[in-house]
N, C-alpha and C positions, 0 to 999 in steps of 0.2 A: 839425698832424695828429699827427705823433708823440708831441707834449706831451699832447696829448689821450688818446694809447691806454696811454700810460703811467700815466696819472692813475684809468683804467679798471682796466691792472691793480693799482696801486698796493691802488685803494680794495676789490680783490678778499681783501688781505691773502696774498700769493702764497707767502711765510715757515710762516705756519697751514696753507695749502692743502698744501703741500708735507709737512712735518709729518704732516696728518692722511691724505697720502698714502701716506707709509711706513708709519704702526701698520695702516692697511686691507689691505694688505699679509701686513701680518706677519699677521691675521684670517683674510683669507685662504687663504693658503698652509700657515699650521699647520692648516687644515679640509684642506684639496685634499690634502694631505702628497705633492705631487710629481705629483699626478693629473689632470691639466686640459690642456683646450686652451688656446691662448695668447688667443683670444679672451672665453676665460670671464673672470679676470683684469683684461686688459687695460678689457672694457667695464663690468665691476663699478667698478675705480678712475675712469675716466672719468666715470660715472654720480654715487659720491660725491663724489669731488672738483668737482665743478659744484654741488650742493650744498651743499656745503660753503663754497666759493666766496661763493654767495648770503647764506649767514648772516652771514658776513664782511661783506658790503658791505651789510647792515640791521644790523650792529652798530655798523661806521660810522657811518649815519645816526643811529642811537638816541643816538650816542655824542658828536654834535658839537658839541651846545650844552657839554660837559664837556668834550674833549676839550684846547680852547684853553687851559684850567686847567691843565693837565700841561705837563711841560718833555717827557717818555716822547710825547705824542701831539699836543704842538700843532702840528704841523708836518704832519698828515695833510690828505690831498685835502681830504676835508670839512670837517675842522676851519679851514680856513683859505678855504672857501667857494670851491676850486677848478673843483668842481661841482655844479651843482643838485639839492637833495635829489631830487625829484620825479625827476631823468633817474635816479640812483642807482637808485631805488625799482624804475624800469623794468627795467632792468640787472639787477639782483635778481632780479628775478621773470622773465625769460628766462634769466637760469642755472639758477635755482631748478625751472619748467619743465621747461630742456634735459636736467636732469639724474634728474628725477622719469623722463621716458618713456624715459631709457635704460637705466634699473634695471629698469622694469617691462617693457622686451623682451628684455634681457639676465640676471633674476633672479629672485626669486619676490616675492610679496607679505609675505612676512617681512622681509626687506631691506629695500625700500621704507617697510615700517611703521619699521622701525629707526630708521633714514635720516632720515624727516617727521618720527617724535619729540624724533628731537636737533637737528633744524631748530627746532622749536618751542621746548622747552625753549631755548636757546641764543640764538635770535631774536626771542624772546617770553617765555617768563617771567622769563629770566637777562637779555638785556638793556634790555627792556623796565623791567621793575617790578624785581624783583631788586637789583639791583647795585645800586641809588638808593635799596634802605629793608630790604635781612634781611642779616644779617651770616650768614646760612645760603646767601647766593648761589654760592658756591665749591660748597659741597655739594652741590647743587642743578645747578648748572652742570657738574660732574664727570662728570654721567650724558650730556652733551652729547660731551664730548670721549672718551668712552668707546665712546660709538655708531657715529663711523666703523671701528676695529678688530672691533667687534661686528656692524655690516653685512657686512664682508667674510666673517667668519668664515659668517655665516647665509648667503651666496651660494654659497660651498662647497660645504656640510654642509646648507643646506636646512632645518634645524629650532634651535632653541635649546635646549641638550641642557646637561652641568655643563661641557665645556669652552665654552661660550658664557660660563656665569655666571662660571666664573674668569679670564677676558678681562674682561670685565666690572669684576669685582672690581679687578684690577689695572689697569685705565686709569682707572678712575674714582680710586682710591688714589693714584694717582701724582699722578693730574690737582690733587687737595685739597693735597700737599705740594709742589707743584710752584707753584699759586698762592699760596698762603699765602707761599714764599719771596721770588714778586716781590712782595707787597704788604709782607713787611717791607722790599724792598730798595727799594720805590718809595713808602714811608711819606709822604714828604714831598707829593708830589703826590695821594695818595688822600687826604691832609688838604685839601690846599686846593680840590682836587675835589668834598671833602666827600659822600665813598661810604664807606660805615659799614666796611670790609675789618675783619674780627678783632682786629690789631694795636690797632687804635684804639679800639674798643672793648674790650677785657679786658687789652690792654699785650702785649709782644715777647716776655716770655717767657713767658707762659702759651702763648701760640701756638708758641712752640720746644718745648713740653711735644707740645702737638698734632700736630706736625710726628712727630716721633719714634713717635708712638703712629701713626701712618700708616706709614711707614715700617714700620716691625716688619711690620703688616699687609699691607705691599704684599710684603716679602721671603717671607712665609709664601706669600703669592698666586701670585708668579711660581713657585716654587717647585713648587705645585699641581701648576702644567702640565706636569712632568716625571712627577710620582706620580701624575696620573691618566690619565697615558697619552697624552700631547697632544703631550711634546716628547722631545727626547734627552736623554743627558746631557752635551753639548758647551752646549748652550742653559740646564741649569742649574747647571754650572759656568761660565756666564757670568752668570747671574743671582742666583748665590749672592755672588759676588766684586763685583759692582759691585754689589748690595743691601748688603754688609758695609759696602764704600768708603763710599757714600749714609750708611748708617745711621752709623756712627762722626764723620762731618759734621757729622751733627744731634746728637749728643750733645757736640760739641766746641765747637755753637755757647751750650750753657749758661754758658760758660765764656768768651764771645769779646769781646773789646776794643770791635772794632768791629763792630754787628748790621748796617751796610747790606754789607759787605764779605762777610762773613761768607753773609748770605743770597745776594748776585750770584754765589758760588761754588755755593749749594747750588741756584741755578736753573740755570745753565750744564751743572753736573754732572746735575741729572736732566734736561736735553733731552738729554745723552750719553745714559747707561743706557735711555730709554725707545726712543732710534735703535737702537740695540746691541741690543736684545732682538729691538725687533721681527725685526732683522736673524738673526739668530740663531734665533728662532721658525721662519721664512720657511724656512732652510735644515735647519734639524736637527729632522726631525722623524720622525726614528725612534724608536717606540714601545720603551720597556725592558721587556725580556722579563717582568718581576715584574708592570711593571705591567699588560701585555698580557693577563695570565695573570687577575688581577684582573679586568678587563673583563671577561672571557670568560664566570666566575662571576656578576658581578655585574649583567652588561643583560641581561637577556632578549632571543631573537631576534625579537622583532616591532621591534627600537628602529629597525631600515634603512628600514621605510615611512616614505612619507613623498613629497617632493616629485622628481620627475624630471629629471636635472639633465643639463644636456650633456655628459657627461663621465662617469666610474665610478666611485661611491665606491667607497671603501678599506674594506675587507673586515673587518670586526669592528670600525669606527669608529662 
């Protein structure tokens, strides 16, 4: 029996779950900026993270005829026929379920839409078709791992407004150099997996070129959230300092001996900075007076309609 609920959580990918628990988090708390019940929160991550859950154990499945090919995956429940695809599927689809009707009693239909789209993407076009034939999977796939932080943030705030899109921006940013690092660092295995990743298609350093041009883009993005009035300035002098750290990486990997060594550090390093932020979002989100002053100018007061939320929004957000 215990071999069994292990193998349950195992194949939920509980590493991911956790992961996309923190950035939802950081969505939304930098929305709530301090103003929530404990249950608004509390039954939002619940809600995605079961979702999330779900995608996880159909990527699994998607993934197992492949998976046995990797030295990274052969060793997973599926992969090694620990459990039957079909109970999986079941499994799935009561997280997947559990997690849909507690968003939709606990948030709005924003959320929800959020949430089902990076279920799909991510469980359907990313691992489904995707991953097995466009070298644009990453890309494509980035809007997946973006949508948990961008649910929280819409359960909040209630509407998708530009600190929605700059969330956005930056998780999805991150998400492109953050994959791109493990398929250089697990080159060998996406070869013999024979899944088209970047690297193998246009070579390591054209992709260390890419990396970089992401990068840049992702430090302008975190950066946003201070100048548009989203975060502190404790949260972007943390996200200027490990956006430089990051970037300086990627420009050192032009230059590096060994590309899998080299990329293992530059993935280690962005699961830091993206915990670090979130963390940091969650907590500092005191608006800078400059840019306060901007908002005030710049929304018109009709932008607070909108959905009824348990709790009060924050006064000029």
């Amino acid at each position: 029996m215990a071999h069994a609920i292990r193998n349950y959580i195992l194949v939920a990918k509980p590493g991911i779950v956790f992961g996309n628990l923190i950035t939802s988090a950081g969505g939304f708390f930098v929305a709530a900026k301090g103003r929530s019940h404990i249950a608004a929160p509390l039954f939002t991550l619940i809600g995605i993270s079961l979702v999330v859950a779900s995608g996880c154990v159909i990527n699994n499945c998607a993934d197992r005829n492949i998976d046995h090919k990797m030295i990274r995956t052969r060793d997973r429940v599926l992969a090694k026929g620990l459990m039957p695809a079909k109970a999986a599927v079941f499994y799935a689809s009561i997280l997947g379920i559990a997690g849909t009707l507690v968003l939709c009693a606990a948030t709005n239909m924003l959320t929800v839409a959020i949430v089902l789209a990076g279920f799909a993407i991510y469980a359907g076009g990313y691992s489904l078709v995707l991953k097995r034939h466009s070298i644009y999977a990453v890309m494509i796939g980035s809007l997946a791992g973006a949508a948990p932080p961008l649910a929280g943030y819409c359960a909040a705030c209630g509407r998708f407004d530009m600190g929605a899109f700059i969330l956005l921006s930056i998780f999805s940013l991150w998400q492109i150099s953050h994959a791109y690092a493990i398929a250089i660092f697990r080159l060998d295995d996406y070869a013999a997996a024979e899944i088209p990743v970047l690297p193998i298609r246009v070579g390591v350093t054209v992709v260390k070129k890419h990396i970089i041009v992401h990068i840049l883009a992702f430090l302008a993005a975190t950066m946003m959230l201070t100048f548009g009035g989203y975060a502190g300035y404790r949260y972007l002098a943390a996200a200027a300092a490990l956006g430089s750290v990051w970037l300086v990486m990627a420009l050192s990997g032009l230059k590096a001996s060994d590309d899998r060594l080299w990329a293992k550090k530059m993935f280690i390093f962005s699961i830091l900075i993206i915990f670090v932020l979130s963390i940091m979002m969650s907590i500092d989100f005191t608006v800078p007076n400059a840019a306060e002053a901007l908002l005030t100018v710049a929304i018109p007061p009709w932008h607070t309609a909108g959905t009824v939320l348990p709790f009060s929004p924050v006064s000029g957000f």
